[in-house]
N, C-alpha and C positions, 0 to 999 in steps of 0.2 A: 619481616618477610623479604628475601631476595628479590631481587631486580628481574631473576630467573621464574623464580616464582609469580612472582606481578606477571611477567610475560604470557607466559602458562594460560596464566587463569581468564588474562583478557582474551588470549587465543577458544580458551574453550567458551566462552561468550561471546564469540562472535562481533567483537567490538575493540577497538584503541580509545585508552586515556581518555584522550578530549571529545569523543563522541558525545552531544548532545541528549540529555536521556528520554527516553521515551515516555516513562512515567512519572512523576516526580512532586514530591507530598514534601511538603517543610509546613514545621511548626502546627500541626492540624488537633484541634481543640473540637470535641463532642462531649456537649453535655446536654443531657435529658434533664428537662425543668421537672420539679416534682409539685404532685398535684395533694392537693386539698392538705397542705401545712407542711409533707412529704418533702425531705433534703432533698436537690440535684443531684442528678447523679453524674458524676467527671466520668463520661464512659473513658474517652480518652481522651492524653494529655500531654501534647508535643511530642506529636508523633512526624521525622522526618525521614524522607526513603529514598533514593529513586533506580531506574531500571532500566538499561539497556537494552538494545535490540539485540535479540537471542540469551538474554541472561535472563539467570534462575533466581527468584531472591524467596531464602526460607523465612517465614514470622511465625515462630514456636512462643507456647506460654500456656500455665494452665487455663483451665475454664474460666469466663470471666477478665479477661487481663488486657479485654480490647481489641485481639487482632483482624474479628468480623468486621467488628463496626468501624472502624479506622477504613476497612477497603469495600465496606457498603456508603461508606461516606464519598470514596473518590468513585464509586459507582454513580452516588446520586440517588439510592433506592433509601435511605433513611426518613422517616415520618415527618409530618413538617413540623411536629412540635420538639424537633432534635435542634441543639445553637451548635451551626459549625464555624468555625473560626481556621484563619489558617490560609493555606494552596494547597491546590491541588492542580496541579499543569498536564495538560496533555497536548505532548510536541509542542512545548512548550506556551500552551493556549490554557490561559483561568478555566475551570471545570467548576468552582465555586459558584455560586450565583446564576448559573445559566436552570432556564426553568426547565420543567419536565420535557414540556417540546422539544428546547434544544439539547438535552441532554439526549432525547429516544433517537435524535439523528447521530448520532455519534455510538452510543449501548448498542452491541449487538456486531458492527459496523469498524470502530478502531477500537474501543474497551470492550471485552466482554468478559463471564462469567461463569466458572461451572461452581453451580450450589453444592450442600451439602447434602442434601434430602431430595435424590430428583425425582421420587414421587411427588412431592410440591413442586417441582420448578417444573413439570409438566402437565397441561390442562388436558384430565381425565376422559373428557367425551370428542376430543378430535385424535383424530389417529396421530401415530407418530411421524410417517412422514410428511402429511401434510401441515405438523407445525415446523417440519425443518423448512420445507418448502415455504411456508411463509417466513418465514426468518432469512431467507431468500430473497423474496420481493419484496418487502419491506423497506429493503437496501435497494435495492434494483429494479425499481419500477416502470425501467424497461424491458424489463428479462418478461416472455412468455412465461403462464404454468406451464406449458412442457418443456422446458428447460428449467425451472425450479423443479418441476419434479426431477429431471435427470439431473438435478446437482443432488438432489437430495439422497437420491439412492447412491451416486458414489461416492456423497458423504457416509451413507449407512455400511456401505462395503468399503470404506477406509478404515472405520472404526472396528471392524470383524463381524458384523451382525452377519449371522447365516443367511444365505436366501435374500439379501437386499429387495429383490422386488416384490415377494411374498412378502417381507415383515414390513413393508410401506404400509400396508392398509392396518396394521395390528396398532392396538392401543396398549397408553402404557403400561395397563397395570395386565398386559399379557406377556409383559417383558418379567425377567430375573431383575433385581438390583441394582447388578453389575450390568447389565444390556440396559437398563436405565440411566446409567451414569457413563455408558459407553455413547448415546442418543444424546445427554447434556454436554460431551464434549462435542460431536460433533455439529451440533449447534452452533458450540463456542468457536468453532471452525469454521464457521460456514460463511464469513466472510472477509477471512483471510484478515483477521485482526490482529494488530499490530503488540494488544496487551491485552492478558488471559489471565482474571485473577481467578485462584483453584483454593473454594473456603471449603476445606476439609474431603478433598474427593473423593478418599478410599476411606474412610470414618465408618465403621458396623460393613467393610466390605470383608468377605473372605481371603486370605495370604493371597491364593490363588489368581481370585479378580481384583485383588492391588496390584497387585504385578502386571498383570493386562493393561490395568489404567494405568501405570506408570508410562509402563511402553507407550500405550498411545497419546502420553501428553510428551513423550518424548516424540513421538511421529510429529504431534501440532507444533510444535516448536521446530522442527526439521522443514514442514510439509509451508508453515505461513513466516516464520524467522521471526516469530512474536516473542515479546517477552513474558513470563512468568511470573508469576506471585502465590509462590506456594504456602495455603496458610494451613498449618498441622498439626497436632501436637505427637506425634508420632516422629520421633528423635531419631530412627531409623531412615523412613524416609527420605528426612532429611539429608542426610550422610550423602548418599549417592546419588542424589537428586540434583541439588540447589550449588548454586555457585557464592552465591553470601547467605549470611543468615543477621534478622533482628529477633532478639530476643526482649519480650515484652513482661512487665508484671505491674497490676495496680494500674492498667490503663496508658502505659508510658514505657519506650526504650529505655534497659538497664543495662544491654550488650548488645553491638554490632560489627561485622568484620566477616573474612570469609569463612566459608564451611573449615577449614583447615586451622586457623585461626581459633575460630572458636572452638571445635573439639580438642584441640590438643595443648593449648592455651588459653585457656578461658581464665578470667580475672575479676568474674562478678561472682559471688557467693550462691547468689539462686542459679545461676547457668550452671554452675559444678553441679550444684545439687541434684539439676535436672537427671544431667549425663549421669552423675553417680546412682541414680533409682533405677536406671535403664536394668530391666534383668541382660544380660548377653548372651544369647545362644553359642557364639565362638566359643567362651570360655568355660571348660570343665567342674573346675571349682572356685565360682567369684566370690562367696563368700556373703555376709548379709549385706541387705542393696542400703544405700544412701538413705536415709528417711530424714524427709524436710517437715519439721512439726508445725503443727497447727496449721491453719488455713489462709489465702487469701483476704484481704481488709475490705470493709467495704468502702466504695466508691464512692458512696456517700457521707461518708467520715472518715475519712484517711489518717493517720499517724500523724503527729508531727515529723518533719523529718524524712529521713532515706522511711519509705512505704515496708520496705523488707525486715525493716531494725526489730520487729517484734517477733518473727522466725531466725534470723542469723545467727547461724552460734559464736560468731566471731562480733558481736554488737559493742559498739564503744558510747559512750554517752555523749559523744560530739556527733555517734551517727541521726540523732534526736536534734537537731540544731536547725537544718536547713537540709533540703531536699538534694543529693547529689546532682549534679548537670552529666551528661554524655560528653565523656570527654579523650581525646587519645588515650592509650596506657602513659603512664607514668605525669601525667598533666593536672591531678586531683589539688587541689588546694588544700593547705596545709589548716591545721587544728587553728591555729591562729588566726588565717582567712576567712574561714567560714565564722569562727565568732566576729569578726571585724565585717562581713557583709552581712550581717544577721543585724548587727545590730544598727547598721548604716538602714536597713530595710529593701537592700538589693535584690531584684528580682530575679528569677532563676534564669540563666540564660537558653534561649532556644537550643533544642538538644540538633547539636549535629552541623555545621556549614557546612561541612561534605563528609558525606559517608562512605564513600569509595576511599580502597588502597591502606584506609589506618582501622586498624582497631580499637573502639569505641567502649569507657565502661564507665557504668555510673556509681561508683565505688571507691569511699575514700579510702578504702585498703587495699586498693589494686594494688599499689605498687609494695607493700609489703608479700600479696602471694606473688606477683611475680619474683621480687627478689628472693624467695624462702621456696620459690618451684613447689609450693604449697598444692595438695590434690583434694580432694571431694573427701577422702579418708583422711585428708593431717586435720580438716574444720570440724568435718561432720561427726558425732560423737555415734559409732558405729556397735548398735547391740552383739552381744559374744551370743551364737547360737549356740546349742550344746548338742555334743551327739545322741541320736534316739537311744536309749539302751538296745531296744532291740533288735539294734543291727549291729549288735556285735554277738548275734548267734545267726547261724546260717540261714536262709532262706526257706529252705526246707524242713527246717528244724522248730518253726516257730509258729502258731496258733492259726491257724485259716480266719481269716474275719469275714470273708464272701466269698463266694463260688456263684458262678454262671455258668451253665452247660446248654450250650446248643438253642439258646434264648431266641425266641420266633414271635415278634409281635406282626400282623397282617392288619391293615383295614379295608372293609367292603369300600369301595366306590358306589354306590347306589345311583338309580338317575330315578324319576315322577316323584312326584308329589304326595300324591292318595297311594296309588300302588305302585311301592316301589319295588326296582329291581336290580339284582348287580350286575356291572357291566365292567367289573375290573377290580384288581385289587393291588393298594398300595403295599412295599415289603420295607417296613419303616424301618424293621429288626429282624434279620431271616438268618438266624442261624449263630451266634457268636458265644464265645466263650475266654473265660480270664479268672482270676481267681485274685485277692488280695493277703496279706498276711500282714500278724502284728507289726504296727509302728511302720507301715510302710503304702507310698502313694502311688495308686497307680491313676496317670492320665490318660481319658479318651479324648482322642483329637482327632480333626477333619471339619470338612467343609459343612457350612448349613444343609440341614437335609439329608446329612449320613446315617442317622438316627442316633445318635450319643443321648439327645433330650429322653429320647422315647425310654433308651435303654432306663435310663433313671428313672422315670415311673414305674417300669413296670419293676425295677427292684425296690423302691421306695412304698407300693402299694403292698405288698407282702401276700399276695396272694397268689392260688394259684396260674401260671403264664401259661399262654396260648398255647407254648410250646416250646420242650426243652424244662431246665428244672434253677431255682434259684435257693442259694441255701446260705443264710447269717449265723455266723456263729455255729456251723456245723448243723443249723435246724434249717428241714426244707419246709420253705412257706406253701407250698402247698396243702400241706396236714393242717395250719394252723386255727383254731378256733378262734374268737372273737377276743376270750381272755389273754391265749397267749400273743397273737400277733399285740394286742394293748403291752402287756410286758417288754418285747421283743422291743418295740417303738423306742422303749428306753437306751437301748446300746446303738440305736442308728436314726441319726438326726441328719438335716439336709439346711445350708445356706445358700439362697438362693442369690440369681442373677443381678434382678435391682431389690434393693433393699430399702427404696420407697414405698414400691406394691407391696413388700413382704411383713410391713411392719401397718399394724392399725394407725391409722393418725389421732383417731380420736382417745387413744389409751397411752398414757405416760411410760416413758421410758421403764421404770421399775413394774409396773401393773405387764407390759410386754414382756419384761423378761421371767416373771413370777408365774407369768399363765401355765406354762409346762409343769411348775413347783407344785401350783392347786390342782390339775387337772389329776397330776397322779396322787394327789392327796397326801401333801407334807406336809406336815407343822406349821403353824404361821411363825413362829420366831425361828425354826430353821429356813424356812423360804426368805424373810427379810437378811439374815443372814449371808445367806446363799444369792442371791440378788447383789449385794455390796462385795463379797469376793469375788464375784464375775464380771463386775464392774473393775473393780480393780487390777484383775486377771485379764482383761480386753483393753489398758490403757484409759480407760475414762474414768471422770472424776464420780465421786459418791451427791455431789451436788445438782448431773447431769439426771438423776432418776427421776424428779420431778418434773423433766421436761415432755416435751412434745416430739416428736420423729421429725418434726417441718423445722423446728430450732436446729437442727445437726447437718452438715456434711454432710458428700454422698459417703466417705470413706467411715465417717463417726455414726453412720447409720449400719455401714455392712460390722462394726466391731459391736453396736446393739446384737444385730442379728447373729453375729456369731455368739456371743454372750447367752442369746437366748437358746442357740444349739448345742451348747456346752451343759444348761443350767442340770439336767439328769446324769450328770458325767457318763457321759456314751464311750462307747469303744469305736468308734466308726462314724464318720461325717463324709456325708454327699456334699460337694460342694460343687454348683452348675454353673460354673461364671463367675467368682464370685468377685473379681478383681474389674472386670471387662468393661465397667463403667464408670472407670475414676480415673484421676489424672494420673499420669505416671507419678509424680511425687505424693498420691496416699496412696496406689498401689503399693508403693517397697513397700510402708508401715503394716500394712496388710500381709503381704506375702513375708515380713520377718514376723509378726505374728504367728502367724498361720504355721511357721517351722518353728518357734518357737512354741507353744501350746504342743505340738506333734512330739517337742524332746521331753518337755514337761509332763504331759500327761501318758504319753505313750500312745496318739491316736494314731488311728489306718484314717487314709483319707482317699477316697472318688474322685479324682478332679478332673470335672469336664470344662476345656479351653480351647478357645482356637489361636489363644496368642503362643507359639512354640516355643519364645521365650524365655517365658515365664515357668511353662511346662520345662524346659531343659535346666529351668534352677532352681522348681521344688520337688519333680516328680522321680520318685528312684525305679517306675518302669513305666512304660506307653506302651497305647496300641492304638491305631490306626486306623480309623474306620471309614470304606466310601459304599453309599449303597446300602446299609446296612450290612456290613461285613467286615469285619476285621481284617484288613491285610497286610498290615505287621505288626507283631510286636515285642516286645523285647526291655532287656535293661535302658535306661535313657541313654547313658553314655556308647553302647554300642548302636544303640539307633541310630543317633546321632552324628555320631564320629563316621559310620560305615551303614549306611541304610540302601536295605537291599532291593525293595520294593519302587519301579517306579514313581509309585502315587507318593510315595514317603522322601524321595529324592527329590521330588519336584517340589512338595512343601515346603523341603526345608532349603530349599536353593531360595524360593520367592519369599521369605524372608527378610528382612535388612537389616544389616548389622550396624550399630552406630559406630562405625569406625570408616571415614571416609578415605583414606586408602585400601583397606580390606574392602571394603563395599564398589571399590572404582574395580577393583582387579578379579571382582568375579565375575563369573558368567547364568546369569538367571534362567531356570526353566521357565516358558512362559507357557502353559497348559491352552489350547484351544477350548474357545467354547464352554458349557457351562455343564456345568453339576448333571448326568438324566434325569428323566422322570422317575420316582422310584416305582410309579405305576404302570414302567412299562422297562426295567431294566435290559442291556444290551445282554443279548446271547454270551454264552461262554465264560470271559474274563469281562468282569462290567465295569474296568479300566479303559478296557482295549478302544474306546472310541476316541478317547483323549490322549493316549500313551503315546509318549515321544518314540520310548522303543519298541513298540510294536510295528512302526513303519521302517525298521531297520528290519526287518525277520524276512526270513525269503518264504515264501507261497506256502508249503507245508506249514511250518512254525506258524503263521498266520492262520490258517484254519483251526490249530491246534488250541488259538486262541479263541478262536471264536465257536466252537463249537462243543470244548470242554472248560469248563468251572476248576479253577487250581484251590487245590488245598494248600492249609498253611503246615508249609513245613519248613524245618530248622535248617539255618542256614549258616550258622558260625562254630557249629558244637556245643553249644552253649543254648539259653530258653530265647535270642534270640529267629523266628519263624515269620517268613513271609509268602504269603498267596499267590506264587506268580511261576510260571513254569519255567521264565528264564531270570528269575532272582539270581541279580550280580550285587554283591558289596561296593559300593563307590564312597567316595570322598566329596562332597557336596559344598560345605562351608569355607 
């Protein structure tokens, strides 16, 4: 890295060189004793870090790999039967050893916290401003309650909360989420704390309320000149976020250096990997993503050796020797070295005496990818997708597998008890339409509470709908009888969200995927049969059938469940999430599955996501739903590239792309405010209360908005159509 560059970087950190650091963890050991004969578990293992005033530091890594517990440790909030070993300094003061008292003078104060779940991290029977106001005097026990309260409310109006002095008295769970996690920064704000650690803040939040939260931990770092500790597994994030990044696996640093650094030079095997699974929304045609096999080790029996050498496809049998240390690039000790301190009995050296300005990898082959400019595609043994066949006949040309027309689901609001009455009605699904064709995906996207969920019941129940008509395979389910909708069940199967819930626990893996085989009544030697090609059709082994759902992976769970949605070879698969709760490295395996089976078998696929991503590199059309409405939709790539709608521009702007120059140089839509009510939608255009450009329109055009409802019409020449009566095409990414 230039001299130029180092400058840069300390300039946007708000800091020089020798500044003393604010946070600062070397050599930090957790380990959870195990009880009743139960191994240790090595949460984590020589973990060192530290963090300047106004800098960002990312710690990415899958589930499992340490990065909570490493900074609930420099929290202090770890259980007592946790052994921590190590430092942990703040301003340069042991945080180690100091008991809960002294530690609750200090939390809150110079460290604090925003959780991952701030329905936990807030106490449900006191209102919300009264816990900010106490997180006020707590610290300041000269401060009057009217003036904790008045910090509290311009805490609540720093953060964007509508109406600060109305929503003082509201409790949490009258909050969104996102106003939930906008309430735990301001918290983490609220006494101008010098170090802000952020354990997954935007985790299950919508594009839309990430982006808010981003902004406003960029506000707290502007507003208190604290430093950050952003922990995520969201690689995007990262990019345009963080000023360094550690990357974590097996409990322990295996890369460290800055965001720049590591994206575009990375030198540890699992970091490429990462980067390489990321789906890319920038790019049109990326091709199959990175898949890093098998899983995580446990913690509790780790490898001999480098922890990664049973996933790397680049494994040498000296990587089996001795555990690599964190070390510069190009400073790895030679094959001879490590047999010569293996067999002296030489201890691993603490990872890291300074982390700042070098980049750090724990990998005797670093310096072979550096010198070979080796990428995530020269390691990774990258599956050949194949093209669908049937998309090499026209669009129009090719078998309908669904139709929606004018699709209207309603629910009563009801209010008593004994005699009830309605007093309102929610518009889950009021009005939408799309169609599918062979061999081809179409994704519904949008914020929680658009109705995408709903839409899938009500085509998944196969029955008559409220209103409007739903028709599979050319057959409208509303005529259906009991025999044929049981038939029909056959050509349209559904893979659900978690595929914990979705899978019995108390039925083996084979007896799960079999149940679909007996229930329509097949042969028991073609169902055993058929049970082991689908196993083997999903990547798992034939040895896995006798297991349990609890023995597997969240990713080796969702290729059960797809296993068992294939088992009647369907023409058509719902698929509602089905990627949204794994790590990015078993999502790629997932998502090259999922187009792989789709060229193989010829399937249409539903895909309902909120990651756009992922949606821009399996789905070959989208549509757009807020409100229960469709408001654009179209090929992906023209959505994409040129999206006309503003609700569509702003999704795909809040976004992030893992590419930290591209990501510094764009300009984010940040959407006010939250999602309406769907039981009380805005007059007119039921954008228009969040629309950036709706406040550009002069006085007519704004009425126009708000007192007529836009239909979807085309707006390229082509099937892409969007809802908006001043739909412009823009450039967004």
């Amino acid at each position: 890295m230039s001299a130029q560059t180092i400058e840069n970087t300390e300039a946007a950190s708000g800091r020089s060189g020798d500044e003393t650091p604010v946070l600062e963890v070397r050599d930090l050991h957790v380990t959870f004793r195990g009880l009743g004969g139960n191994a240790d578990v090595n949460a984590v293992r020589g973990v060192s870090y530290s963090v300047h005033r106004g800098e960002v530091l990312g710690i990415v890594g899958e589930s499992g790999s340490g990065k909570s517990v490493s900074s609930m440790a420099a929290m202090g909030l770890l259980p007592d039967h946790a052994v921590i070993t190590g430092s942990v300094k703040l301003h340069g003061e042991e945080l180690l050893g100091l008991d809960d008292r002294e530690m609750a003078t200090r939390r809150g104060k110079v460290i604090s916290m925003v959780f991952q779940d701030p329905l936990s991290g807030l106490t449900p029977v006191y209102t919300v401003g009264d816990q900010l106001a106490e997180a006020v005097l707590v610290h300041n026990p000269g401060a009057g309650k009217a003036q904790a309260r008045e910090r509290a409310v311009r805490l609540l109006d720093l953060v964007g909360i509508p109406n600060p002095e109305g929503r003082y008295r509201s409790f949490p769970h009258e909050f969104s989420g996102g106003m939930r996690q906008r309430v735990m920064i301001a918290m983490a704000m609220a006494n101008d704390p010098d170090v802000i650690i952020c354990d997954e803040p935007t985790t299950a939040l919508d594009v839309t309320i990430q982006a808010q939260i981003l902004d406003l931990l960029r506000t707290a770092r502007e507003e208190t000149g604290a430093a950050i500790v952003m922990i995520t597994h969201d690689l995007g994030v990262v990019a345009g976020f963080v000023d360094r990044m550690l990357v974590m696996y097996a409990g322990r640093p295996v890369e460290m250096g800055t965001v720049d650094e590591i994206y575009y030079g990375s030198r540890m095997p699992y970091t490429m990997g990462l980067l390489g699974a990321v789906p890319r929304m920038d790019l049109e045609r990326q091709g199959a993503l990175v898949p890093i096999k098998g899983t995580p080790p446990s913690l509790s029996a780790l490898p001999p050796g480098c922890p990664f050498a049973p996933r790397c496809p680049i494994v040498r049998p000296e990587c089996s020797l001795a555990e690599p240390d964190l070390l510069p690039v190009g400073e790895q000790p030679s094959e001879a070295q490590i047999r010569a301190a293996r067999e002296a009995g030489a201890p691993a050296e603490a990872a890291g005496v300074s982390d700042t300005g070098v980049q750090r990898v724990a990998c005797i082959r670093s310096g072979e990818i550096a010198d070979n400019a080796w990428t995530a595609q020269d390691i990774y043994p990258i599956p050949e997708i194949p093209e669908v066949p049937a998309a090499k006949t026209r669009r129009e040309d090719r078998p309908e597998m669904l139709r929606v027309e004018s699709l209207i689901k309603h629910h009563a609001l009801t209010k008593g008890a004994v005699f009830k009455r309605r007093v309102g009605t929610v518009y889950a699904v009021d009005g939408i339409d799309f169609d599918i064709r062979e061999g081809e995906t179409l994704a519904l996207v949008g914020e929680s509470g658009c109705g995408k969920s709903t839409t899938l019941m009500e085509i998944m129940g196969l029955e008559k709908p409220q209103g409007g008509s739903v028709s599979v395979m050319g057959r409208d389910t509303s005529g259906l009888g009991g025999a044929d909708r049981f038939a029909l069940r056959r050509d349209m199967q559904i893979v659900f969200q978690d595929p914990m819930s979705s899978l019995d626990p108390r039925m083996p893996v084979f007896d799960i995927i079999a149940e679909p085989l007996r229930t329509h009544r097949r042969p028991a030697a073609e169902t055993t049969a058929r049970v082991y090609e689908l196993l083997d059709l999903v990547g798992l082994n034939t040895e896995h059938a006798t297991r349990y759902p609890a023995e597997f992976s969240g990713g080796q769970r969702q290729r059960i469940g797809i296993a068992r949605a294939l088992a009647l070879e369907p023409r058509l698969l719902v698929l509602d999430e089905p990627v949204s709760a794994l790590d990015v490295s078993i999502q790629a395996g997932v998502v090259n599955l999922l187009e792989e089976l789709q060229a193989r078998l010829g399937l249409s696929y539903l895909f309902v996501a909120h990651d756009l991503s992922v949606v821009r590199h399996i789905a070959d059309r989208v549509a757009v739903m807020y409100l229960g409405k469709i408001v654009e939709i179209g090929d992906t790539d023209a959505v994409y590239t040129r999206p006309a709608h503003p609700y569509t521009q702003a999704l795909l702007s809040a976004i992030p792309i893992p590419d930290p120059e591209k990501e510094r140089a764009r300009t984010h839509i940040v959407l006010d405010g939250d999602l309406p009510s769907p039981a009380n939608p805005p007059s007119g255009c039921r954008f228009r209360t969040r629309c950036q450009k709706f406040i550009t329109l002069s006085e007519p055009e704004q009425e126009r908005c708000m007192s007529i409802e836009p239909a979807l019409e085309a707006t390229n020449g082509g099937d892409q159509a969007a809802a908006c009566h001043f739909a412009e095409r823009q450039t967004v990414l």
